[in-house]
CHARMM-style PDB file with segment names, atoms N, HN, CA, C and O in Angstrom:
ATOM      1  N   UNK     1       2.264  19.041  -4.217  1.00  0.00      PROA
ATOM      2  CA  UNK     1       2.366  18.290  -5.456  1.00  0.00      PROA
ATOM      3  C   UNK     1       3.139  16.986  -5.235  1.00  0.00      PROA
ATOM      4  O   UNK     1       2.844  15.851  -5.609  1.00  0.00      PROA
ATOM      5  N   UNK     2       4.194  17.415  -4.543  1.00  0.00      PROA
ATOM      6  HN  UNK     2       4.433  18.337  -4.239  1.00  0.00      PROA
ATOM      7  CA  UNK     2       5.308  15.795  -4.216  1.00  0.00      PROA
ATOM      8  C   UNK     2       4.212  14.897  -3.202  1.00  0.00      PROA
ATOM      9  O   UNK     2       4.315  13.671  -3.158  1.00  0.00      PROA
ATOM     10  N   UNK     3       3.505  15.388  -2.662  1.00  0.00      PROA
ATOM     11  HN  UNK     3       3.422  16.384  -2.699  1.00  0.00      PROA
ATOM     12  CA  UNK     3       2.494  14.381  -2.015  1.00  0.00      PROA
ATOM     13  C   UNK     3       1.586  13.732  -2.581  1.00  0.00      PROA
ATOM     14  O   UNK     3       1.192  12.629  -2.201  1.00  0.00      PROA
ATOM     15  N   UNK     4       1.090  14.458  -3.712  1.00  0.00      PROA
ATOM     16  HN  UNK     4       1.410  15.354  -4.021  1.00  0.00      PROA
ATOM     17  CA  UNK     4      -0.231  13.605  -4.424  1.00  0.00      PROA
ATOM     18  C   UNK     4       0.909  12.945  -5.537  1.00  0.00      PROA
ATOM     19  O   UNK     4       0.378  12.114  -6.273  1.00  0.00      PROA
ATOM     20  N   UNK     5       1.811  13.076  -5.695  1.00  0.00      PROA
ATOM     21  HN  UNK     5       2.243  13.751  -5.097  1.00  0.00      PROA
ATOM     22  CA  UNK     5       2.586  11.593  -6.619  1.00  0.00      PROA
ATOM     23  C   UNK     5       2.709  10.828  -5.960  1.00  0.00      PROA
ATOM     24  O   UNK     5       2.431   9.709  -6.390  1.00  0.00      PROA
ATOM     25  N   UNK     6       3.302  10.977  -4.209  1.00  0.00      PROA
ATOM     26  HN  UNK     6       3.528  11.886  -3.860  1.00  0.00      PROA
ATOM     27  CA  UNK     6       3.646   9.711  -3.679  1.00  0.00      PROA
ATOM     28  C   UNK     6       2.646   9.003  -3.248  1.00  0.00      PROA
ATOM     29  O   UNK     6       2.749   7.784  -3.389  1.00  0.00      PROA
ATOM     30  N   UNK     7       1.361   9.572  -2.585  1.00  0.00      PROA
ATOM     31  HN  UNK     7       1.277  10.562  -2.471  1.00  0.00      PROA
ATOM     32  CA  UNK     7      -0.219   9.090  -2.452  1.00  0.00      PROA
ATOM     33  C   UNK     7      -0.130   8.271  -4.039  1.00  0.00      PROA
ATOM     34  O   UNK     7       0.411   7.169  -4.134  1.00  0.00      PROA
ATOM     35  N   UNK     8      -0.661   8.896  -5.082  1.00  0.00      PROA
ATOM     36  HN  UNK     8      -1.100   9.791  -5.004  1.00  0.00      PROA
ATOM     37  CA  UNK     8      -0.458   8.195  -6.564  1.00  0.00      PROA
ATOM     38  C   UNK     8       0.299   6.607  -6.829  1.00  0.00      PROA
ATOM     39  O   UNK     8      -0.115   5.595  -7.393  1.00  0.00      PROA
ATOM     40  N   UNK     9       1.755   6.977  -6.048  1.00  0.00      PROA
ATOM     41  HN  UNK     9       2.092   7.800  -5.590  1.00  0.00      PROA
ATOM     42  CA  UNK     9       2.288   5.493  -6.530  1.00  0.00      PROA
ATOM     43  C   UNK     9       2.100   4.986  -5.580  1.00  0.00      PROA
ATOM     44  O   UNK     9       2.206   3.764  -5.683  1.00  0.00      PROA
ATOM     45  N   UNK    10       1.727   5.514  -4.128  1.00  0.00      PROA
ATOM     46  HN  UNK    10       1.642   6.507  -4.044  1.00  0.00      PROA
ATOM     47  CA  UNK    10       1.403   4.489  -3.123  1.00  0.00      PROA
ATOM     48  C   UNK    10       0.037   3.657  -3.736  1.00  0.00      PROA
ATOM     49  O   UNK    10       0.155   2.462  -4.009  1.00  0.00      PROA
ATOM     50  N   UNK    11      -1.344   4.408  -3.947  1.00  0.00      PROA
ATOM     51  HN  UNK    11      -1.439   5.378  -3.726  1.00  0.00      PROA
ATOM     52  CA  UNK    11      -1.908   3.800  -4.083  1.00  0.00      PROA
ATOM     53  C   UNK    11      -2.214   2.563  -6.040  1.00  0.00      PROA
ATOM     54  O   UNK    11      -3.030   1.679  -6.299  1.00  0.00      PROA
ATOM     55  N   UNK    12      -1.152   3.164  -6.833  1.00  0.00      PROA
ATOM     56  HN  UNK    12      -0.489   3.883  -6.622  1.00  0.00      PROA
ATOM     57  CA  UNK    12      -0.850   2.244  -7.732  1.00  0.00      PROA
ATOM     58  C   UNK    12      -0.247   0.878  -7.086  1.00  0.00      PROA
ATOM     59  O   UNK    12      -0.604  -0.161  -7.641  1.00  0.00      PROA
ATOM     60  N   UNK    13       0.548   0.782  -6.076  1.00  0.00      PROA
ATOM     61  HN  UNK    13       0.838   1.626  -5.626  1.00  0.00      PROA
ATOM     62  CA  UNK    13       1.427  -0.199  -5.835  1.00  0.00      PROA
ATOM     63  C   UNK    13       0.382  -1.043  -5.024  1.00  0.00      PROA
ATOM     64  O   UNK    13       0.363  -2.265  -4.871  1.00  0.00      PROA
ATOM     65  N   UNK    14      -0.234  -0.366  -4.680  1.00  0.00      PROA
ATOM     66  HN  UNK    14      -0.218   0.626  -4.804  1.00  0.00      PROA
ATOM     67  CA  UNK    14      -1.382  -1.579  -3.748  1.00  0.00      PROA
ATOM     68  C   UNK    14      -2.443  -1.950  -4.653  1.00  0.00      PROA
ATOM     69  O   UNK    14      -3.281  -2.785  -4.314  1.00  0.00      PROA
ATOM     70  N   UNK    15      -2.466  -1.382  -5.791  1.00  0.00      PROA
ATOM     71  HN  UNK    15      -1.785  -0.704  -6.066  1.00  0.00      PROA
ATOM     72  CA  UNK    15      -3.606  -1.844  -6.910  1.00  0.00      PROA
ATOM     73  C   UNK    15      -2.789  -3.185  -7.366  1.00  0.00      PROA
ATOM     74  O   UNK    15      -3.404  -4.251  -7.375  1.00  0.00      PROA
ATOM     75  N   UNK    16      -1.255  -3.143  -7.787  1.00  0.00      PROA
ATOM     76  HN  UNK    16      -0.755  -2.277  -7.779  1.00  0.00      PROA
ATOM     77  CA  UNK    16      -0.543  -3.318  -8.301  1.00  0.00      PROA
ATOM     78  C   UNK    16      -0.377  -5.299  -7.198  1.00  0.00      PROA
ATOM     79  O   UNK    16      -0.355  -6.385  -7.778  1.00  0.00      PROA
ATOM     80  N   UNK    17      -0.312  -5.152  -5.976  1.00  0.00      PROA
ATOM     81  HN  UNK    17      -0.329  -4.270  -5.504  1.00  0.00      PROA
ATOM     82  CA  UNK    17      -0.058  -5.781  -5.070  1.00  0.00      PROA
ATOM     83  C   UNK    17      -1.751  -7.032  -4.947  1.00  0.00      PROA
ATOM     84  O   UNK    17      -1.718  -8.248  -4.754  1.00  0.00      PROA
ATOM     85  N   UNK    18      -2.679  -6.385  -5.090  1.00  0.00      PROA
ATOM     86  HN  UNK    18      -2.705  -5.398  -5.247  1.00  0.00      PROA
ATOM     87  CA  UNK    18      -3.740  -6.813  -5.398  1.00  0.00      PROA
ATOM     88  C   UNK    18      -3.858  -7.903  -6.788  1.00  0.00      PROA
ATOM     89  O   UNK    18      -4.499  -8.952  -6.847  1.00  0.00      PROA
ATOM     90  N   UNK    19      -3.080  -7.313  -7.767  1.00  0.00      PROA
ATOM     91  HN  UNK    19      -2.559  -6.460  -7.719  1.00  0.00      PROA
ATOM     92  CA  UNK    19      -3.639  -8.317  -9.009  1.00  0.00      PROA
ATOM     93  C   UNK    19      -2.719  -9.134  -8.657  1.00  0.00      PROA
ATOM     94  O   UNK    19      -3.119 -10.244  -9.008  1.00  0.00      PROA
ATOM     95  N   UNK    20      -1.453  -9.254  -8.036  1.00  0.00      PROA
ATOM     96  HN  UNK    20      -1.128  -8.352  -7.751  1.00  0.00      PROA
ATOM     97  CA  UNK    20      -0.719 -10.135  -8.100  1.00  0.00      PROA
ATOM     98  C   UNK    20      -1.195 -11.267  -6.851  1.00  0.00      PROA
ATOM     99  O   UNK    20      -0.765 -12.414  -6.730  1.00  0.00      PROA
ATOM    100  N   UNK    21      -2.000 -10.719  -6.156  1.00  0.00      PROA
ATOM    101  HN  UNK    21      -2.349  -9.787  -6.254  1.00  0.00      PROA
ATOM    102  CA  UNK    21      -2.564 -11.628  -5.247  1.00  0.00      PROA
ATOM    103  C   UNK    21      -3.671 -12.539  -5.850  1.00  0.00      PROA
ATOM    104  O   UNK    21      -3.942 -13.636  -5.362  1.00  0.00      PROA
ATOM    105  N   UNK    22      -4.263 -12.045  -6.884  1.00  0.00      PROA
ATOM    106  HN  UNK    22      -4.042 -11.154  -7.281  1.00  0.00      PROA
ATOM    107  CA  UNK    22      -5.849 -12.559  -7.458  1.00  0.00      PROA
ATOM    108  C   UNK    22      -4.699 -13.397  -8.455  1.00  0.00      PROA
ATOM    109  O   UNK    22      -4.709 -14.609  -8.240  1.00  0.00      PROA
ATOM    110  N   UNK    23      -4.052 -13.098  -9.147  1.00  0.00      PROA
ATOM    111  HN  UNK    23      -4.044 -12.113  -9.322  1.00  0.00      PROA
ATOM    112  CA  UNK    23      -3.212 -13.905  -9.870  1.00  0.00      PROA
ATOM    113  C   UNK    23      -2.592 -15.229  -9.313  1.00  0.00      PROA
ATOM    114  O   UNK    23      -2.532 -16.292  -9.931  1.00  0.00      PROA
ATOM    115  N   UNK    24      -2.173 -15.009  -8.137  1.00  0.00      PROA
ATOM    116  HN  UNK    24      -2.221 -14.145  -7.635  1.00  0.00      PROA
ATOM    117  CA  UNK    24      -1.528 -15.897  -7.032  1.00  0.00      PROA
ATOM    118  C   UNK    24      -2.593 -16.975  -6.935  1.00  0.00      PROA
ATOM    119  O   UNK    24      -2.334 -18.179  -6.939  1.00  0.00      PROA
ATOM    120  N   UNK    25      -3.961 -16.391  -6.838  1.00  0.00      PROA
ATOM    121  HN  UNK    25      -4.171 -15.414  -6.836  1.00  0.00      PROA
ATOM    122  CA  UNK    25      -4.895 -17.249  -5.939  1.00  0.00      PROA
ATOM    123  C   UNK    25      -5.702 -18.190  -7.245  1.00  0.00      PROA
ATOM    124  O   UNK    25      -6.345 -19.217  -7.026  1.00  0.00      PROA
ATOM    125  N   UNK    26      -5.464 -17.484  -8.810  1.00  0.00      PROA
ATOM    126  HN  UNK    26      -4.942 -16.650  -8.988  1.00  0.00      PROA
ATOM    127  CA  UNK    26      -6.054 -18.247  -9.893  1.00  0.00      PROA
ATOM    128  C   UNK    26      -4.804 -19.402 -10.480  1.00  0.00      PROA
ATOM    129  O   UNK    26      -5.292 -20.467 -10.861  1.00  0.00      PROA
ATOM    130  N   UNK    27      -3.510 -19.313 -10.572  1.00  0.00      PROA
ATOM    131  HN  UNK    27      -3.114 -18.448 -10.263  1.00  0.00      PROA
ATOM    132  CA  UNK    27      -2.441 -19.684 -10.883  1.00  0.00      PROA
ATOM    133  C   UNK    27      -2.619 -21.658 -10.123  1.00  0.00      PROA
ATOM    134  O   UNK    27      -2.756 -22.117  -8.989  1.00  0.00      PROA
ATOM    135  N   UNK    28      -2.523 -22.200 -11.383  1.00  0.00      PROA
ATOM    136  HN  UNK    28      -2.412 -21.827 -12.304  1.00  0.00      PROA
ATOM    137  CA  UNK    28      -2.644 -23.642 -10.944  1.00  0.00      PROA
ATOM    138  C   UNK    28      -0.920 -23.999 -10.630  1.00  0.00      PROA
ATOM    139  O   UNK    28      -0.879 -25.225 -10.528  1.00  0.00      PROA
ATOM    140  N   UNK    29      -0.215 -23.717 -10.534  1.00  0.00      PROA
ATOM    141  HN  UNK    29      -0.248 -22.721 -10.617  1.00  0.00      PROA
ATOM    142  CA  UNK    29       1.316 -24.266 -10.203  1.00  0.00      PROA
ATOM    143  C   UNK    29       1.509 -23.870  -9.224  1.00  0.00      PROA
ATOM    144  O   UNK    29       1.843 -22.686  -9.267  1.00  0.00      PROA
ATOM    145  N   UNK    30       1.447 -24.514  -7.738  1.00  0.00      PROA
ATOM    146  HN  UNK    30       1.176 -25.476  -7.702  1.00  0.00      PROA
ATOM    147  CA  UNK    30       1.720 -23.979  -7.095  1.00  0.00      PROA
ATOM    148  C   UNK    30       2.867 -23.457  -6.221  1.00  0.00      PROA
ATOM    149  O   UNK    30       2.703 -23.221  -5.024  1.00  0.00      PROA
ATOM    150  N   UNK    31       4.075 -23.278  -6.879  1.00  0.00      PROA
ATOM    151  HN  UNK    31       4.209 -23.470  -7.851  1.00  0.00      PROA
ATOM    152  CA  UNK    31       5.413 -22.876  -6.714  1.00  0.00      PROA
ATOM    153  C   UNK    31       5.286 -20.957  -7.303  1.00  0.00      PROA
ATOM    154  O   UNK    31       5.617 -20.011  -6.588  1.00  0.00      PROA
ATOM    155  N   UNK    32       4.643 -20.817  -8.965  1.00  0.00      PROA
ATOM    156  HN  UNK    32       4.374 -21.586  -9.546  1.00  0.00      PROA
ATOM    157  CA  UNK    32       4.137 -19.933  -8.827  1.00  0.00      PROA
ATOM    158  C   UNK    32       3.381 -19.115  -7.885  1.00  0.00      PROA
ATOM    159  O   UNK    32       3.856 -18.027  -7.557  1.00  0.00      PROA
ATOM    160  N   UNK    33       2.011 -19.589  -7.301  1.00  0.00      PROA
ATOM    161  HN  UNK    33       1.626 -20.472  -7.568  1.00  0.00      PROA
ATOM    162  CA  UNK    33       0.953 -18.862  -6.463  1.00  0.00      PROA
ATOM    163  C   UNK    33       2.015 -18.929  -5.300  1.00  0.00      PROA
ATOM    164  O   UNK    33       1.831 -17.815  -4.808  1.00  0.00      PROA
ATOM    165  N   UNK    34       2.742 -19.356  -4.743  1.00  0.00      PROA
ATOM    166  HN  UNK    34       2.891 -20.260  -5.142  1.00  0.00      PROA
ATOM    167  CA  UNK    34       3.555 -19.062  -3.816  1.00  0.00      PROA
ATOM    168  C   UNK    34       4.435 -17.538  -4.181  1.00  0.00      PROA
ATOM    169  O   UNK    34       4.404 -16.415  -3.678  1.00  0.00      PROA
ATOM    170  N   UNK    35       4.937 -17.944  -4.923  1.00  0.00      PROA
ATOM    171  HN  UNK    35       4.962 -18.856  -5.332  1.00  0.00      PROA
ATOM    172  CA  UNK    35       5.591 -16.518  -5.351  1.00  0.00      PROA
ATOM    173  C   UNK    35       4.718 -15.172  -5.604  1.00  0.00      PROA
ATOM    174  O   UNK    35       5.223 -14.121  -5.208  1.00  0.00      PROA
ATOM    175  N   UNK    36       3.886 -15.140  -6.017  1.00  0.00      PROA
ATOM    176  HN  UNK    36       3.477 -15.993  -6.339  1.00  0.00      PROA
ATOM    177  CA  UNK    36       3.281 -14.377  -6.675  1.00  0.00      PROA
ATOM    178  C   UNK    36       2.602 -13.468  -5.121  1.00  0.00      PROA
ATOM    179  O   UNK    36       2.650 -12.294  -4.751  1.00  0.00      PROA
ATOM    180  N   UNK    37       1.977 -14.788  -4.523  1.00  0.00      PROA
ATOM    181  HN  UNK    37       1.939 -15.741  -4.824  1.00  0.00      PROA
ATOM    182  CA  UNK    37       1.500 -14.131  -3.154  1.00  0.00      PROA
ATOM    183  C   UNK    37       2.364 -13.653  -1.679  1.00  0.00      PROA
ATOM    184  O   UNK    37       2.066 -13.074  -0.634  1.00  0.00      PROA
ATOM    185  N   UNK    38       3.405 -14.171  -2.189  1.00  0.00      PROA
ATOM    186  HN  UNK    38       3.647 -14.640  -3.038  1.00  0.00      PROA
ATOM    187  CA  UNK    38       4.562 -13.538  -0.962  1.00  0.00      PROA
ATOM    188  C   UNK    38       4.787 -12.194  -2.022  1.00  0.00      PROA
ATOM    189  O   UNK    38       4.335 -11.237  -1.395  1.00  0.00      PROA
ATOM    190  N   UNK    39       5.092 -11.902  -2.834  1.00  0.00      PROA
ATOM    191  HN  UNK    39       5.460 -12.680  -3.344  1.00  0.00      PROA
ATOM    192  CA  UNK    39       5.246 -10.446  -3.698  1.00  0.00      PROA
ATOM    193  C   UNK    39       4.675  -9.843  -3.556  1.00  0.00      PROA
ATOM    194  O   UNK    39       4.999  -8.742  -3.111  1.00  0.00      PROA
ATOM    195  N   UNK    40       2.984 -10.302  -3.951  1.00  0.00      PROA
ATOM    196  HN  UNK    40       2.721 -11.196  -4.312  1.00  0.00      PROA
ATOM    197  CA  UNK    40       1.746  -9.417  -3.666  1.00  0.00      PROA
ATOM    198  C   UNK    40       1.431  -8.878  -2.353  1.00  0.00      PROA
ATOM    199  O   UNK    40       1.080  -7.699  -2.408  1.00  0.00      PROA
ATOM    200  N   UNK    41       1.456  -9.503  -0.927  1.00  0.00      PROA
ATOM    201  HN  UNK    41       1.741 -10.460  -0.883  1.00  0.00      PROA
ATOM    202  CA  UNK    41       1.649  -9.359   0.173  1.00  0.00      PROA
ATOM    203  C   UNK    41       2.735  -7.987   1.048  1.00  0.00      PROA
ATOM    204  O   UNK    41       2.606  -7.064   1.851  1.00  0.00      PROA
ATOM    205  N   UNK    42       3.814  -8.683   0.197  1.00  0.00      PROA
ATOM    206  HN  UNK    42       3.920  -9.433  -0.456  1.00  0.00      PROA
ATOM    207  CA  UNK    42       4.959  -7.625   0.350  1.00  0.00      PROA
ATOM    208  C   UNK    42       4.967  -6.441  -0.060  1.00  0.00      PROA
ATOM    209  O   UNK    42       5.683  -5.647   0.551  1.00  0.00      PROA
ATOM    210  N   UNK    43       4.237  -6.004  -1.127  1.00  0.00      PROA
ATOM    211  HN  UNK    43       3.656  -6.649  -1.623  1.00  0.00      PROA
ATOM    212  CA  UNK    43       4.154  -4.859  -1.479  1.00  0.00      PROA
ATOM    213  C   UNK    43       2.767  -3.962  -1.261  1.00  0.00      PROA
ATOM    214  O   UNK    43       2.497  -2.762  -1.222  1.00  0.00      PROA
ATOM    215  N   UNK    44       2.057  -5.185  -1.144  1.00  0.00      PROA
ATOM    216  HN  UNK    44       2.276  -6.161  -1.176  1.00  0.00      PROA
ATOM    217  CA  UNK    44       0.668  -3.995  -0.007  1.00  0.00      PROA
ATOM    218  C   UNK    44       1.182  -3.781   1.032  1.00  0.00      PROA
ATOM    219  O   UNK    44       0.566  -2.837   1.526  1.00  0.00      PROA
ATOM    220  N   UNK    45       2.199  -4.190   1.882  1.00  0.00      PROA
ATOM    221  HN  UNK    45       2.700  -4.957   1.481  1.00  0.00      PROA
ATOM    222  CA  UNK    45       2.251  -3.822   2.818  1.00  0.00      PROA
ATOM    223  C   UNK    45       2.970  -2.963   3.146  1.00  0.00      PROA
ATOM    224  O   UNK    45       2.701  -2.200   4.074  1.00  0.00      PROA
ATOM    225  N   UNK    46       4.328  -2.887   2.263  1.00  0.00      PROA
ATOM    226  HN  UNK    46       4.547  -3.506   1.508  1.00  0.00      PROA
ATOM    227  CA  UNK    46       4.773  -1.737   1.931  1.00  0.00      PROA
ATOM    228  C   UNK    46       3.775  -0.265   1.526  1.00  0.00      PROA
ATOM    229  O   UNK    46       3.984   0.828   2.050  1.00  0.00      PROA
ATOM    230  N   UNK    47       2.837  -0.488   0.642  1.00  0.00      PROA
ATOM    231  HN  UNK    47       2.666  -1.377   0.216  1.00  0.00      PROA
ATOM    232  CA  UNK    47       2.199   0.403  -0.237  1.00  0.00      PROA
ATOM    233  C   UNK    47       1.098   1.088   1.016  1.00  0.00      PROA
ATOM    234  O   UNK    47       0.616   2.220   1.062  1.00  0.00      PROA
ATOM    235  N   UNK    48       0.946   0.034   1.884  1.00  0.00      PROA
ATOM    236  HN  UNK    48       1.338  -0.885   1.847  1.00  0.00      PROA
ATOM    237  CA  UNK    48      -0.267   0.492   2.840  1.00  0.00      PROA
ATOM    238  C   UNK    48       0.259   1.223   3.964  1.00  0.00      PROA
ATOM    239  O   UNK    48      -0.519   2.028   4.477  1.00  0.00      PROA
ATOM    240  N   UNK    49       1.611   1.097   4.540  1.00  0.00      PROA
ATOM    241  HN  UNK    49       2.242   0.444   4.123  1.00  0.00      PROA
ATOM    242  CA  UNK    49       2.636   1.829   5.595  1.00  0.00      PROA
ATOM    243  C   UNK    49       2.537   3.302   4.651  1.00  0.00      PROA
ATOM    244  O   UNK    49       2.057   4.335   5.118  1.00  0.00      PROA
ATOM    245  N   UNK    50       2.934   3.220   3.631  1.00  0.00      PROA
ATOM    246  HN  UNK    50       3.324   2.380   3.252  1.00  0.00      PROA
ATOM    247  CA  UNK    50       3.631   4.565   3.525  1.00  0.00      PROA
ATOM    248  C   UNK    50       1.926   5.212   2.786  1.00  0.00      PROA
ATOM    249  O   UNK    50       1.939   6.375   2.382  1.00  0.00      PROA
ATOM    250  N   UNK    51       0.754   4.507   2.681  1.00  0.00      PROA
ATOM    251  HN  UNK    51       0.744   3.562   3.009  1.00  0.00      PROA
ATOM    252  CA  UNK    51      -0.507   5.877   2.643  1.00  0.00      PROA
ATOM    253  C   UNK    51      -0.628   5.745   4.269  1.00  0.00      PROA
ATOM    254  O   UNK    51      -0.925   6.778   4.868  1.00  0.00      PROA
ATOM    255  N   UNK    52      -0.432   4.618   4.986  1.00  0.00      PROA
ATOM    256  HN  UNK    52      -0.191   3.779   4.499  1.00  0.00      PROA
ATOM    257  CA  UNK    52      -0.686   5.560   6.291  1.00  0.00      PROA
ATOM    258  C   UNK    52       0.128   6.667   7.137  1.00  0.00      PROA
ATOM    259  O   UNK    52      -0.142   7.453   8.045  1.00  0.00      PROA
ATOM    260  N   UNK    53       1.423   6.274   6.263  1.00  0.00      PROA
ATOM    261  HN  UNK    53       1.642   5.635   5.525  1.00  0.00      PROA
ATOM    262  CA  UNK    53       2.146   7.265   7.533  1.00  0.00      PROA
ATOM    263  C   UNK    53       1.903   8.381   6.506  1.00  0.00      PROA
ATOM    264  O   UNK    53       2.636   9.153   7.124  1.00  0.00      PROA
ATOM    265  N   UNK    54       1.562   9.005   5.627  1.00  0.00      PROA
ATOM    266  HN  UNK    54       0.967   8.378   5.125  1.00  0.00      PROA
ATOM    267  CA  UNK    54       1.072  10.138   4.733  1.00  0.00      PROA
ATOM    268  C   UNK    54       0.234  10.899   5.112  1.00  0.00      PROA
ATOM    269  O   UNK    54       0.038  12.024   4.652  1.00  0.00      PROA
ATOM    270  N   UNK    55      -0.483  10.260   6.186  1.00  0.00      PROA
ATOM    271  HN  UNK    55      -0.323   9.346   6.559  1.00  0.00      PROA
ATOM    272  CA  UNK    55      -2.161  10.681   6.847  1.00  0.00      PROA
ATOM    273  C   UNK    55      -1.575  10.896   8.245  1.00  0.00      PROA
ATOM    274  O   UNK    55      -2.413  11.368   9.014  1.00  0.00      PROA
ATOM    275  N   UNK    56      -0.480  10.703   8.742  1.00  0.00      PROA
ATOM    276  HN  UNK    56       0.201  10.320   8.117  1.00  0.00      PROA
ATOM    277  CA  UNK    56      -0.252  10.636  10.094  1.00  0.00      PROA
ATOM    278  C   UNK    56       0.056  12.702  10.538  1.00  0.00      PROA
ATOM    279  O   UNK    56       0.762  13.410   9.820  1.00  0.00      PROA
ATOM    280  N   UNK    57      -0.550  13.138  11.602  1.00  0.00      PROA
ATOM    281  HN  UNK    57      -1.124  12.563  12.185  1.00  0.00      PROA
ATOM    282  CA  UNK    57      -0.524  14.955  11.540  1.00  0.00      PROA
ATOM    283  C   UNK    57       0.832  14.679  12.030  1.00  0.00      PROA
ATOM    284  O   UNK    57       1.381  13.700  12.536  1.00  0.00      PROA
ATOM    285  N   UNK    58       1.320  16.300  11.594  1.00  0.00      PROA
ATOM    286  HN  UNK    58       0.875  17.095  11.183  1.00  0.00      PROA
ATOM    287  CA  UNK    58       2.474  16.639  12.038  1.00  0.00      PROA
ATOM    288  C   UNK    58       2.144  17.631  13.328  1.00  0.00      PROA
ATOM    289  O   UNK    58       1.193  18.408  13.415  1.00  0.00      PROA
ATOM    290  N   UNK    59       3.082  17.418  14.206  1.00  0.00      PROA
ATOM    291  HN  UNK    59       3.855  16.787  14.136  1.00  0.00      PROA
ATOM    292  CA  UNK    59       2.971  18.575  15.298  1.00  0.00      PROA
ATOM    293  C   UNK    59       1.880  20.049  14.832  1.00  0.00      PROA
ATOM    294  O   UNK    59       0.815  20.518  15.233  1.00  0.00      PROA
ATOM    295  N   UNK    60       2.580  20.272  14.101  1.00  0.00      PROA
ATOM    296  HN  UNK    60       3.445  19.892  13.775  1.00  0.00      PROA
ATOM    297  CA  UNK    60       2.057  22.158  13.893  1.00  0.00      PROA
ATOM    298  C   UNK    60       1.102  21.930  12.970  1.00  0.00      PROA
ATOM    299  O   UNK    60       1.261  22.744  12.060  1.00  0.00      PROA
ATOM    300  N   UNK    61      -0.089  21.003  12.700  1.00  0.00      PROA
ATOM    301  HN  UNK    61      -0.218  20.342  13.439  1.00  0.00      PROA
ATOM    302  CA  UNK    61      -0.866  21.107  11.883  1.00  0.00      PROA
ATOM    303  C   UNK    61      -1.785  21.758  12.145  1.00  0.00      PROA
ATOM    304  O   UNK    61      -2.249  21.802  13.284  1.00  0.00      PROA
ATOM    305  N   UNK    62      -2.199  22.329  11.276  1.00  0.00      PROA
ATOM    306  HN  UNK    62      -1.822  22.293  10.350  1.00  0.00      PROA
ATOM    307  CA  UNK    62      -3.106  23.632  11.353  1.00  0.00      PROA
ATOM    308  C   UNK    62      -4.409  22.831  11.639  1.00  0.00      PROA
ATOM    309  O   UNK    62      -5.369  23.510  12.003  1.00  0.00      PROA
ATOM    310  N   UNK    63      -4.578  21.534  11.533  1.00  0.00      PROA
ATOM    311  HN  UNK    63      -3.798  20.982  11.238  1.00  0.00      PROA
ATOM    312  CA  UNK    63      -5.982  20.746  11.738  1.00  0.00      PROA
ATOM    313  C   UNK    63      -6.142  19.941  12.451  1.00  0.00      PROA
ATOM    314  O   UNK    63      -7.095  19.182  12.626  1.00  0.00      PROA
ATOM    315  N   UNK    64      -4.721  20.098  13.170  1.00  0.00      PROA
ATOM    316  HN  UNK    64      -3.946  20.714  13.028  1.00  0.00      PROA
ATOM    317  CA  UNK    64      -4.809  18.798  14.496  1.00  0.00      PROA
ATOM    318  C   UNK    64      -5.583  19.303  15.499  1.00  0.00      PROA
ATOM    319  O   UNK    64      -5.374  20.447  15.903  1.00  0.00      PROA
ATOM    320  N   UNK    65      -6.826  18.320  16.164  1.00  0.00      PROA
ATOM    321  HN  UNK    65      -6.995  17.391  15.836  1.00  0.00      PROA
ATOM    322  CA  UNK    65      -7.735  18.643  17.407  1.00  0.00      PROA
ATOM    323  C   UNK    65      -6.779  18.987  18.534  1.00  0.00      PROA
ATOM    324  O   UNK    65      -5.768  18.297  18.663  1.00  0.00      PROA
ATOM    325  N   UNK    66      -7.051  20.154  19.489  1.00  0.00      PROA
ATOM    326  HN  UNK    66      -7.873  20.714  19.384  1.00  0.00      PROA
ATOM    327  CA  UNK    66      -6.623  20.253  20.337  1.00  0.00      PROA
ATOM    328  C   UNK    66      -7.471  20.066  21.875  1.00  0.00      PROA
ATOM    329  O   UNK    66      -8.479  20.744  22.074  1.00  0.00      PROA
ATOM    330  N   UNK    67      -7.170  19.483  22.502  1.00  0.00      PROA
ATOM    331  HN  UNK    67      -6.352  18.932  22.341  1.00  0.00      PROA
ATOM    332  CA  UNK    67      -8.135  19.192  23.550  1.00  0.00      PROA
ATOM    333  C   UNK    67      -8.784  20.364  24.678  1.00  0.00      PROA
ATOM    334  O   UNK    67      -8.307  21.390  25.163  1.00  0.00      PROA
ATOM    335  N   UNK    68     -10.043  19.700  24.820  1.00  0.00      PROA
ATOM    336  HN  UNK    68     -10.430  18.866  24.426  1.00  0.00      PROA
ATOM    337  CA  UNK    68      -9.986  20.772  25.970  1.00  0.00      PROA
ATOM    338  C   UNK    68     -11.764  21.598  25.114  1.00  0.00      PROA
ATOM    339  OT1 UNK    68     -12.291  22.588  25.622  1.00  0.00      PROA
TER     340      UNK     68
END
C-alpha cells in the first residue's frame, strides 16, 4: 500500500512538473518561463529518480532472473 502512494505522488509530481514546463514554454515574460522551467525540470527529475529506483529488484526478489 505505502508503495502505490509513493508510485501515486511520484507519478502526480511528474504530471505536475510537465504543466509547469508547457506553462514555461507558453509564458511570454521571459524571466517567468525561466523560472517556471528550471522548477518544472527539477521536479521531473526528482519525480522520475524515485519511479525508477521503485522498479529497481531487491536482492531476494522472488522475480529476479537468475542466470544460467
Amino acid at each position: 500500500m505505502e508503495g502505490e502512494a509513493a508510485h501515486a505522488h511520484a507519478q502526480y509530481q511528474r504530471d505536475k512538473a510537465e504543466n509547469l514546463l508547457q506553462r514555461a514554454r507558453r509564458s511570454a515574460d521571459p524571466e517567468e518561463a525561466a523560472r517556471l522551467r528550471e522548477q518544472g525540470e527539477e521536479l521531473k527529475e526528482r519525480s522520475e529518480q524515485a519511479l525508477r529506483e521503485e522498479h529497481e529488484p531487491w536482492p531476494d526478489d522472488l522475480h529476479e532472473r537468475y542466470p544460467g
